[in-house]
N, C-alpha and C positions, 0 to 999 in steps of 0.2 A: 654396453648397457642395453637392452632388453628394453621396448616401448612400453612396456608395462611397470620395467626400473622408474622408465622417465615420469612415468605419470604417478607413479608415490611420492618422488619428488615436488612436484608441484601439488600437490594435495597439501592443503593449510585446515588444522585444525585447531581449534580451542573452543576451549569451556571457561564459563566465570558464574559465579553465585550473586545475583543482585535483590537484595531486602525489598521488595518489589513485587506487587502482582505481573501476573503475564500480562493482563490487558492494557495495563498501564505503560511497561515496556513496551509490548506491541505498538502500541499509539505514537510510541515516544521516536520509537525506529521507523514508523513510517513517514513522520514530518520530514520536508523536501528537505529542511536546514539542517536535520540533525546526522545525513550522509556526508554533507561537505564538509562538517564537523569532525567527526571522527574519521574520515579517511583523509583530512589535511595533508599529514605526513608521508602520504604517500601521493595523493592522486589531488586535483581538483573534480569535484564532482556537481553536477550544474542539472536540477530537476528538473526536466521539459514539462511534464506533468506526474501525475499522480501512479504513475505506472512506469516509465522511463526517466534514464538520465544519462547524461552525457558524462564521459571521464576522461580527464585527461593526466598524462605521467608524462614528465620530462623524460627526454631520453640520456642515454650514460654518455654518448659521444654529441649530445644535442640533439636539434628538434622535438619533436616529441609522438606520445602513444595515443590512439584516441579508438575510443571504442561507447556505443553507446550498449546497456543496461535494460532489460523488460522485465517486472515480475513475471512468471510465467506462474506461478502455482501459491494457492494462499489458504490457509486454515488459521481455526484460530491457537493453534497450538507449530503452525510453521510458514515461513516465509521462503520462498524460491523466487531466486532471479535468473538468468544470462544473459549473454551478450548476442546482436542481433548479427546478420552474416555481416562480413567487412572488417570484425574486427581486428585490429591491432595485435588483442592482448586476448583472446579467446575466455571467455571463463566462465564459470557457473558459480553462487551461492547458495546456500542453506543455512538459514536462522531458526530451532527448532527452542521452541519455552518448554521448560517439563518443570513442575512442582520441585521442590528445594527438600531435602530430608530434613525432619522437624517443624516443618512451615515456617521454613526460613526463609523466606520469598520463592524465587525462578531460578532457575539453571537454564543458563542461554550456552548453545550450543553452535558454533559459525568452524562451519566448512567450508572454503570453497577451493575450486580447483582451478590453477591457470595456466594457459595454453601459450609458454613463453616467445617468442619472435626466434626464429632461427636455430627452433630445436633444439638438439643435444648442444649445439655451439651456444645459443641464446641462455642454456639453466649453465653454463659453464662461466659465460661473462655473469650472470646474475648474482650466482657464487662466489666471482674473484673480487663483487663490489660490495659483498654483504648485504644484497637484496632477496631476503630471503621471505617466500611468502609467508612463512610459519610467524614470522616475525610482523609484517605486515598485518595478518589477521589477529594476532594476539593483542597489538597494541590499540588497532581498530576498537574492539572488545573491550578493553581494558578501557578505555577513552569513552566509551558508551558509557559503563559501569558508574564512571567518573560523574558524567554528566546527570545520568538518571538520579544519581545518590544528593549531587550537590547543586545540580543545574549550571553547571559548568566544568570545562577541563582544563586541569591548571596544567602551565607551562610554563617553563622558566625564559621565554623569551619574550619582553626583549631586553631581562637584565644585563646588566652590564656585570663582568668576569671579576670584577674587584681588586684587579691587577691592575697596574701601571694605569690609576686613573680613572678606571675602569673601561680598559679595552684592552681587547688579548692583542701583543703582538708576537 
């Protein structure tokens, strides 16, 4: 595979339509709480301030990933971040708001690109564990959507499985 293969791979893209001005999301995405929010699922993320933050990813065989976060670029129609030298987990974002067709709110648009631990071996474990970043960005996304629409992101945890009592064994 070609380093140009490798880096399509790691490229995460998605779109989602939220009923929403831009400016309202914008604001909403900027709150410190609302990153540790939506990237739960994958990362813990801890605002130092208004401009960086801290993340962290458990690792597949233990310990764990840490990499801190700077916006580097901001308009009122786009957000850019990376990660500063050092990291773990190398990566860049883009949050770009564009008007919705029919004044259906925003079309939030999240790319980002990540630079996985140990190269072609690291996107190869990434793959046999179903850590895919397509997946990571989308549900990010989708969990923003959630929150802006209803002020919260539902999860089914920490229901109990309704089996035997209710706990799976």
């Amino acid at each position: 595979m070609s380093h140009a293969e490798a880096e399509i791979d790691t490229a995460a893209i998605a779109s989602v339509t939220v009923g929403r001005p831009a400016a309202e999301l914008r604001s909403l995405w900027l709150e410190p709480e609302t990153q540790s929010r939506i990237w739960s699922h994958f990362a813990t993320v801890t605002a130092l301030d208004d401009q960086t933050a801290v993340w962290t990813v458990p690792g597949l065989t233990g310990g764990e990933y840490r990499w801190r976060t700077m916006k580097t670029d901001e308009t009122p129609d786009r957000l850019r971040w990376s990660t500063q030298d050092g990291a773990d987990i190398p990566n860049v974002g883009v949050l770009t708001f564009r008007p919705a067709p029919g004044d259906r709110g925003t079309e939030l648009h999240l790319e980002v690109r990540f630079d996985p631990p140990g190269g072609l071996v690291g996107q190869a474990l990434a793959k046999l564990f179903h850590i895919a970043p397509r997946e990571i960005v989308r549900t990010a996304l989708y969990r923003f959507r959630a929150l802006a629409l209803t002020g919260e992101i539902p999860t089914t945890d920490p229901q109990p499985a309704a089996r035997h009592g209710g706990t799976d064994r």
